[in-house]
C-alpha positions in Angstrom: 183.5 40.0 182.2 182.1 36.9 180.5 179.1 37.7 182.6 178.7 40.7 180.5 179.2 39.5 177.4 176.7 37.0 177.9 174.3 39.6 178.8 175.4 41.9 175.0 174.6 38.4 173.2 171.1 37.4 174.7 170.2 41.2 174.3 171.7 41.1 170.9 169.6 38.0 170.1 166.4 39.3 172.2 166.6 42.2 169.6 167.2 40.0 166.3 163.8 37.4 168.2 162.1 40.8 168.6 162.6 42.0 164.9 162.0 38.6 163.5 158.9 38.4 165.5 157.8 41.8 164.6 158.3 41.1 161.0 155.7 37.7 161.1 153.0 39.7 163.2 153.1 42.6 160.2 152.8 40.4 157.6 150.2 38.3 158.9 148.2 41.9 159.5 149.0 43.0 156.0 147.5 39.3 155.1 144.5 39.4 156.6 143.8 43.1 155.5 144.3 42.5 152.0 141.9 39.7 152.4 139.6 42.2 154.1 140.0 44.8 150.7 139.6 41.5 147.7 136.4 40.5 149.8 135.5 44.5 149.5 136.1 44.3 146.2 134.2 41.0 145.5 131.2 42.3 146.9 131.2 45.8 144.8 131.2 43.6 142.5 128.6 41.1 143.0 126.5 44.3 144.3 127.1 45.7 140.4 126.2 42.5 139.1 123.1 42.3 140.9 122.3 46.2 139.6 123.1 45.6 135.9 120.8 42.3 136.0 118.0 44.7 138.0 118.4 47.5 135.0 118.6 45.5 132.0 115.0 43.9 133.4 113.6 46.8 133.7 115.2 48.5 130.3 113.2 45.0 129.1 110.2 45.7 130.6 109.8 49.0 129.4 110.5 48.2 125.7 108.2 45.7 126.0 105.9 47.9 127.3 106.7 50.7 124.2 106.3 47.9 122.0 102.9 47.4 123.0 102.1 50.7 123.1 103.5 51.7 119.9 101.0 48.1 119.0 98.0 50.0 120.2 99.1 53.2 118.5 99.4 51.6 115.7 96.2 49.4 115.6 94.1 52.8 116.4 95.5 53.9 113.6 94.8 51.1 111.2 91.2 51.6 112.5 90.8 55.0 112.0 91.9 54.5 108.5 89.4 52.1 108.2 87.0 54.8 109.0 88.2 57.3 106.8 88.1 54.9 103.8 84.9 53.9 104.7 83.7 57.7 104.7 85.9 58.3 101.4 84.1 55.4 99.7 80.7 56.7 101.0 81.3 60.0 99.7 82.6 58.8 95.9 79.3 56.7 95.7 77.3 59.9 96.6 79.3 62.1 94.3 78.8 59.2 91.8 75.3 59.2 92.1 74.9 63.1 91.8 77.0 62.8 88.7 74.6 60.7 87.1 71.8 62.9 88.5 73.3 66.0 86.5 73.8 64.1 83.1 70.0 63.0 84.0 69.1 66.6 84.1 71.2 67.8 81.4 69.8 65.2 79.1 66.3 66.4 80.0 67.6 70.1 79.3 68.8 69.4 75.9 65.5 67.6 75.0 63.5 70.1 76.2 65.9 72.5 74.3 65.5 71.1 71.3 61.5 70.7 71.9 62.0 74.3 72.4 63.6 74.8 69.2 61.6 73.4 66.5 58.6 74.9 68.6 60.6 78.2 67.7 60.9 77.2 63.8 57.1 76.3 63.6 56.3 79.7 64.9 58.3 81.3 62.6 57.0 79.4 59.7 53.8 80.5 60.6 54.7 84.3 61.0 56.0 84.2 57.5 52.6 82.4 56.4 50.4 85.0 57.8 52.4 87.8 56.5 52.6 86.2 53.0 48.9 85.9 53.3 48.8 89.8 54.6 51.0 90.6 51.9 48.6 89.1 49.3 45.9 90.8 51.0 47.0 94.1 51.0 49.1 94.1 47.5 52.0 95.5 49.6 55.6 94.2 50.7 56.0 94.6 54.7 59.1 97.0 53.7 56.6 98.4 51.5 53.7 98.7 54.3 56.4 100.2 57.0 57.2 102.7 54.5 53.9 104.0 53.5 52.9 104.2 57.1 56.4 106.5 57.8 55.4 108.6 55.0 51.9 108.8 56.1 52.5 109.6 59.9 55.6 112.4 58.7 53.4 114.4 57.0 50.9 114.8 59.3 53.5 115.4 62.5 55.7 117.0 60.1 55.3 120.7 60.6 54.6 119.8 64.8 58.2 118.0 64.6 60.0 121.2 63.1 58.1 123.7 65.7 58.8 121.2 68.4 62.5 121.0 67.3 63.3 124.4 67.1 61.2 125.4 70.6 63.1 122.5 72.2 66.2 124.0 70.5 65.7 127.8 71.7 64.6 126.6 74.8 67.6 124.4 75.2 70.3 126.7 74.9 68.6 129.6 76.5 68.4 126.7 79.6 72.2 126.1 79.4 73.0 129.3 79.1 71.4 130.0 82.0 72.8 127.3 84.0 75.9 128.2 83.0 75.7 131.4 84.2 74.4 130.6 87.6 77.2 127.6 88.0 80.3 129.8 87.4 78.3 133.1 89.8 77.4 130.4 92.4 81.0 129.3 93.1 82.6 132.9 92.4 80.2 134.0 95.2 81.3 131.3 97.4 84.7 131.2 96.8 85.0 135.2 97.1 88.6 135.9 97.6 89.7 139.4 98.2 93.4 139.7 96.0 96.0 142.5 96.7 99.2 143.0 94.2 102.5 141.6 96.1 105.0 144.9 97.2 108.3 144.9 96.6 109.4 146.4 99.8 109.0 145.9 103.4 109.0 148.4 106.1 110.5 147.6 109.5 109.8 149.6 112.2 112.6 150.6 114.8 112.1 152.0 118.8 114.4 154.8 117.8 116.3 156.7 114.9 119.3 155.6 116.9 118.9 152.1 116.0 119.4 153.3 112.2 123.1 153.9 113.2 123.5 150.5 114.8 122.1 149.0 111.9 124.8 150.4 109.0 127.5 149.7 111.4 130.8 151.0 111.9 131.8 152.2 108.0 128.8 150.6 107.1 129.8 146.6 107.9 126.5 145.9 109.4 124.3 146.8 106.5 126.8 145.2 103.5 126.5 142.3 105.9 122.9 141.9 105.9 122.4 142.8 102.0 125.3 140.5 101.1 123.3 137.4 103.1 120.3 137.9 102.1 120.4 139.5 98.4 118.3 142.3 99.8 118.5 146.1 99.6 118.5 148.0 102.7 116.9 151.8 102.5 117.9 153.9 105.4 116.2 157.3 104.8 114.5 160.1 106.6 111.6 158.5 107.8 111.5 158.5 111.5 111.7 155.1 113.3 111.9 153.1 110.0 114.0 151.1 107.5 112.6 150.0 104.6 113.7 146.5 102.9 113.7 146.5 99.3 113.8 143.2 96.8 111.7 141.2 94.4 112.1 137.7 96.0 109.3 137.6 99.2 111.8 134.7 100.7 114.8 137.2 100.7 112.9 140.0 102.2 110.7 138.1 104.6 114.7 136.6 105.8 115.5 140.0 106.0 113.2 141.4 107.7 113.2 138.5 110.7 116.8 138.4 111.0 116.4 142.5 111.8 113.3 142.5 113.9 115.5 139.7 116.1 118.7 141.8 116.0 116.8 145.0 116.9 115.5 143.3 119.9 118.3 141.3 121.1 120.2 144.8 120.9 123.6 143.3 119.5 124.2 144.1 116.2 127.7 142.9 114.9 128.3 141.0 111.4 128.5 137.4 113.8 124.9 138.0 115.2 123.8 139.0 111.4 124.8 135.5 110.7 123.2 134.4 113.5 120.3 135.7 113.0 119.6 135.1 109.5 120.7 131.8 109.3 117.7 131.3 112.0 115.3 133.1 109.9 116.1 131.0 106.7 115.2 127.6 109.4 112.1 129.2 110.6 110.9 130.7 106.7 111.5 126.6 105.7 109.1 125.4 108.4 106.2 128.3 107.4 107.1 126.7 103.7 106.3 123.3 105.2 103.2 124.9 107.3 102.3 126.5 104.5 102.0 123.3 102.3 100.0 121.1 105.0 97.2 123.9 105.9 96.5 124.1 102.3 95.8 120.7 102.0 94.1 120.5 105.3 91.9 123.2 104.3 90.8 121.1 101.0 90.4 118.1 102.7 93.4 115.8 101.0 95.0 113.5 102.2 97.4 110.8 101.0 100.0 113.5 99.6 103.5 112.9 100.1 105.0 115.2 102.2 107.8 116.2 100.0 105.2 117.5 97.4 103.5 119.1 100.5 106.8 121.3 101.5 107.1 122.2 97.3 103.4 123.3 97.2 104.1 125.6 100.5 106.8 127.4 98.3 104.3 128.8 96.8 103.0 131.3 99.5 106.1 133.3 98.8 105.9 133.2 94.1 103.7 135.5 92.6 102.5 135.6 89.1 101.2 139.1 87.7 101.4 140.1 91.3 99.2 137.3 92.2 99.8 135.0 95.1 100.3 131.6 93.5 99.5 129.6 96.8 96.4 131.7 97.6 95.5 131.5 93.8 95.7 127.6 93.9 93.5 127.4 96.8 90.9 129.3 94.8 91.4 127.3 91.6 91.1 124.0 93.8 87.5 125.8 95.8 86.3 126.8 92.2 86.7 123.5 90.6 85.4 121.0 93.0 82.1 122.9 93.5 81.9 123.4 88.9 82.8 119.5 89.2 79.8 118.8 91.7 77.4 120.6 89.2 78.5 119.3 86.2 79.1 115.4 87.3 82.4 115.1 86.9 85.0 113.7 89.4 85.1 116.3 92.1 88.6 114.8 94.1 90.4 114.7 90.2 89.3 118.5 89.8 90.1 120.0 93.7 93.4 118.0 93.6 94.2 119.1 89.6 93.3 122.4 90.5 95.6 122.7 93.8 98.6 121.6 91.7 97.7 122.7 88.5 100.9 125.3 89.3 103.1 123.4 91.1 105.8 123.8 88.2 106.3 127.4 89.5 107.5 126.6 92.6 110.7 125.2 91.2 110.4 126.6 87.7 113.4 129.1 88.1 116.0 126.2 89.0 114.4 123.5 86.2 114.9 124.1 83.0 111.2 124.2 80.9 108.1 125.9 81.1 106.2 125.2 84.4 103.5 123.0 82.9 105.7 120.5 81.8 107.8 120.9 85.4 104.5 120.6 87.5 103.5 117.0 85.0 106.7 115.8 86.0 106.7 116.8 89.5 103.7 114.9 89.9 104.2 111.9 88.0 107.2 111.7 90.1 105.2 111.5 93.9 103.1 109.0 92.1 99.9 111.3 91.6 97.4 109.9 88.6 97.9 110.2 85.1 94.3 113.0 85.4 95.9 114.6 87.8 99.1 115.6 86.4 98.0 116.1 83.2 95.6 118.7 84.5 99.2 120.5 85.3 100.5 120.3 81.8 96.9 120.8 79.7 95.4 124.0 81.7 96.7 126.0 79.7 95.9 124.1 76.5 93.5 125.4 73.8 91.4 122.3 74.2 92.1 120.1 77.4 91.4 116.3 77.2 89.6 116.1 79.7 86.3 117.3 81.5 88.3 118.2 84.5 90.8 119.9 82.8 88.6 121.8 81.9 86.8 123.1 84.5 90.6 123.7 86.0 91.1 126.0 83.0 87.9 127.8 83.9 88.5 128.3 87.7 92.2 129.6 86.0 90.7 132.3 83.9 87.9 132.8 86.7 90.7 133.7 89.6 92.8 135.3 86.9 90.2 138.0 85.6 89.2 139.2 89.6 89.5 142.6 89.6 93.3 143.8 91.5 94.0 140.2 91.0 97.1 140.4 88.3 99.5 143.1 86.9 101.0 143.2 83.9 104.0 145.0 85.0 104.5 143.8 88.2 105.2 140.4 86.6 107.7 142.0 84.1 109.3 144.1 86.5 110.2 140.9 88.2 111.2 138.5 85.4 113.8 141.1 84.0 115.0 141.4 87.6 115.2 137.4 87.8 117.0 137.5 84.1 119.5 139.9 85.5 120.5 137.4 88.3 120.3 134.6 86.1 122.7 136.1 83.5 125.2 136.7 86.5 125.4 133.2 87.7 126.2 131.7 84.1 129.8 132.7 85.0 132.6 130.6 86.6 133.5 131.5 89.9 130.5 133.4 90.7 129.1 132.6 94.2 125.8 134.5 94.3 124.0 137.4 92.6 121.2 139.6 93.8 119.7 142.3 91.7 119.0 145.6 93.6 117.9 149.3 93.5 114.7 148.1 91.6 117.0 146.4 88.8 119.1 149.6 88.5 122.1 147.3 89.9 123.5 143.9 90.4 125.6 142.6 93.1 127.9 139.3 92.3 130.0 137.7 94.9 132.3 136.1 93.9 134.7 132.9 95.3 138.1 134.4 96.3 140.0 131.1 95.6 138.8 131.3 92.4 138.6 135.0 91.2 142.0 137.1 92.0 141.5 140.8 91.9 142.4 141.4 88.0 139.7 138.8 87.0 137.0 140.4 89.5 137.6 143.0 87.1 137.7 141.3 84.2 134.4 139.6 85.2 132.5 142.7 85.6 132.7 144.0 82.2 132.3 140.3 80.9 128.9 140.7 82.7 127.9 144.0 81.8 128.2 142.9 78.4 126.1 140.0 78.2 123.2 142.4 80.0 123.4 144.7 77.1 123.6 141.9 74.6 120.8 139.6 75.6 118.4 142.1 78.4 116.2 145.0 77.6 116.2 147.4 80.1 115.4 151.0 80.6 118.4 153.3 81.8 122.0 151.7 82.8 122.7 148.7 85.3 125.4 149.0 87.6 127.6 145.8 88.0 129.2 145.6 91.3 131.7 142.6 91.6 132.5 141.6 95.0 135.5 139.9 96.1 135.7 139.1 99.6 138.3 136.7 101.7 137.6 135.6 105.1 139.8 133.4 107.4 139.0 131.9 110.8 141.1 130.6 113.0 140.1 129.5 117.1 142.5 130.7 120.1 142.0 127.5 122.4 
């Protein structure tokens, strides 16, 4: 028993020995490694040490060797200063001495100036000696002398002069005559324009009489369509395979007359393709307007023109004056007075381009207010054209133009104006009353559009709905008629016809 406790105690102690010893070994280990991590450290550092000594030498070094550098730099510099200086002062003493060179010369000038002078004053002195001495001579003053000779030499050439005079004279204005005469027949002959008075009807062919029935439409919606869009009168008569559109506007009936040549083709005829269709035409008629405007001034040769003043000078393929066409007409003035402006000398561009827009007002005149020489002179100032230029536009049709080109515009004017078949009296009435009749209608309030029809025998206003109720459509028409027979002069009666029409649209989606 002791035996074994003997044994439990020196195991007991072997343990406690073995822990104890255990313990010493570990911390001598952890001893001798954290001797092994401060030498580590030691040397990291030393080795930074060593690397910050190594970099600050060479950061030395190489501001030394910027310092020298910037030396060198610097000493080039001073020297090429140097140069320059040098060069400055050489130049200042050679401007110096060609200063002093000039006041040499000048000096010399002024003597030789003043040499030149009194030279001058003896010369004169002797002139008046020797003509005092003529003077004494002859018994006569030299106003005296110039005079008797005058006398002398007009009585003798005296009678010559007048014959002279008056040949020169005859033959003069015989000469100018003549030359007149062959300027103005040269450039009629080559600006020869044949002229045909404007209609105020168009006839549109159809494949069949059928097509007449498809046109007016089921109770006649088709055809009050068409005239109600495009202000237009629309003759359906007897004559076979025809329709004839009737209206004094060319712009109305030439919409007219494509929005039915595209219906008749495309077959469907129904107030939505009439729409269709003539809102199309009214795009294509702008862009012949536009056309219009450039191949005029292509044809003339201008350029530079803004194009906004191009697309208001093609308006004026569809306006007529007198029955004249006032685009064709301005391409003749503008031919006419460049080739009278070559022969007389005066500024041929000032007279083609004067004579081009000399009636530009026209093209607008029935929205502006004033007369269309004062509207074209604005117009024209306005794109920035020349003070010549537009007032070529206001003064042809002044009783003495300002200017040379002016005139020669107001010339070509009367030139293209007195062709035979060129202008008609009526015509030109006919269509102002018809354009007074519409303008009369659209003074009202409420009044959409107005078209004048059956050759001025009736007028057709449409009103706004919204704005006109039945009893004041009514109301409105005898307001109207009034004011025709107050203010127009007309042959016969006028027919007012007040429309009042109310469309709504509404999409099934």
């Amino acid at each position: 028993m002791m035996q074994i406790i003997y044994l439990a105690i020196a195991l007991f102690l072997g343990i406690i020995g073995g822990i104890v010893f255990g313990y010493q070994l570990r911390k001598m280990w952890a001893v001798k490694r954290k001797d092994t991590i401060e030498t580590k450290v030691e040397n990291l550092i030393n080795e930074a040490k060593a690397k910050q000594k190594e970099i600050l030498l060479g950061a030395n070094d190489r501001a030394l060797k910027i310092i020298e550098e910037a030396k060198q730099e610097e000493k080039e510099r001073q020297q090429e200063l140097g140069r320059l200086q040098k060069r400055l002062e050489s130049r200042e003493a050679l401007f110096d001495q060609k200063l002093l060179d000039l006041e040499n010369k000048k000096q010399e000038l002024l003597e030789k100036a003043e040499k030149v002078e009194k030279l001058k004053a003896e010369i004169g002195k002797i002139r008046e000696e020797q003509l005092a001495k003529l003077e004494k001579v002859a018994n006569l003053t030299k106003e005296e002398a110039k005079k008797v000779l005058l006398d002398n030499v007009e009585r003798e050439i005296k009678e010559d002069l007048l014959l002279r005079i008056k040949k020169l004279n005859s033959v003069a204005a015989e000469e100018l005559d003549k030359k007149a005469k062959e300027m103005l027949s040269l450039a009629i002959q080559r600006c020869a324009v044949s002229h045909a008075t404007e209609s105020t009807t168009t006839v549109i062919d159809l494949p069949s009489d059928e097509m007449k029935g498809r046109i007016i439409g089921r109770e006649g919606r088709n055809i009050r369509t068409i005239e109600r869009l495009t202000g237009t009168e629309i003759i359906v008569d007897d004559t076979p395979q025809a329709i004839t559109v009737s209206g004094f506007s060319p712009i109305r009936r030439q919409v007219a007359k494509r929005a039915l040549d595209k219906l008749i083709l495309d077959g469907r005829i129904h107030p939505v393709k009439i729409e269709e269709a003539i809102e199309n035409a009214k795009k294509e008629i702008a862009v012949e307007i536009k056309e219009a405007g450039e191949n005029a001034v292509y044809e003339l040769g201008i350029t530079g023109i803004d194009p906004k003043l191009v697309q208001v000078l093609g308006r004026l393929k569809y306006r007529t004056s007198y029955g004249q066409n006032i685009l064709q007409h301005s391409l003749e003035i503008a031919h006419l007075s460049a080739m009278l402006a070559q022969e007389l000398g005066a500024d041929v561009t000032i007279a083609k381009k004067g004579g081009l827009f000399h009636d530009i007002g026209k093209a607008v005149d029935h929205e502006v207010q004033g007369t269309h020489p004062e509207i074209g002179y604005d117009i024209l100032k306005k794109f920035g054209l020349s003070e010549e230029i537009a007032y070529i536009a206001r003064g042809h049709h002044d009783d003495a133009p300002k200017t040379l080109e002016a005139v020669i515009v107001k010339v070509a004017d009367a030139i293209s104006g007195a062709r035979p078949g060129a202008r008609k009296d009526t015509y030109e009435q006919y269509l102002q009353r018809l354009q007074d009749l519409e303008k009369v209608a659209a003074t009202f309030a409420g009044v959409d559009k107005a078209y004048a029809i059956q050759a001025g025998r009736e007028i057709r206003i449409f009103v706004m709905p919204d704005e006109i109720d039945d009893l004041a459509a009514i109301k409105l028409a005898k307001e109207i008629a009034k004011k025709i027979e107050d203010e127009l002069k007309y042959p016969g009666e006028i027919k007012v016809t007040v429309i009042r029409e109310k469309r709504i649209i509404e999409y099934a989606r």
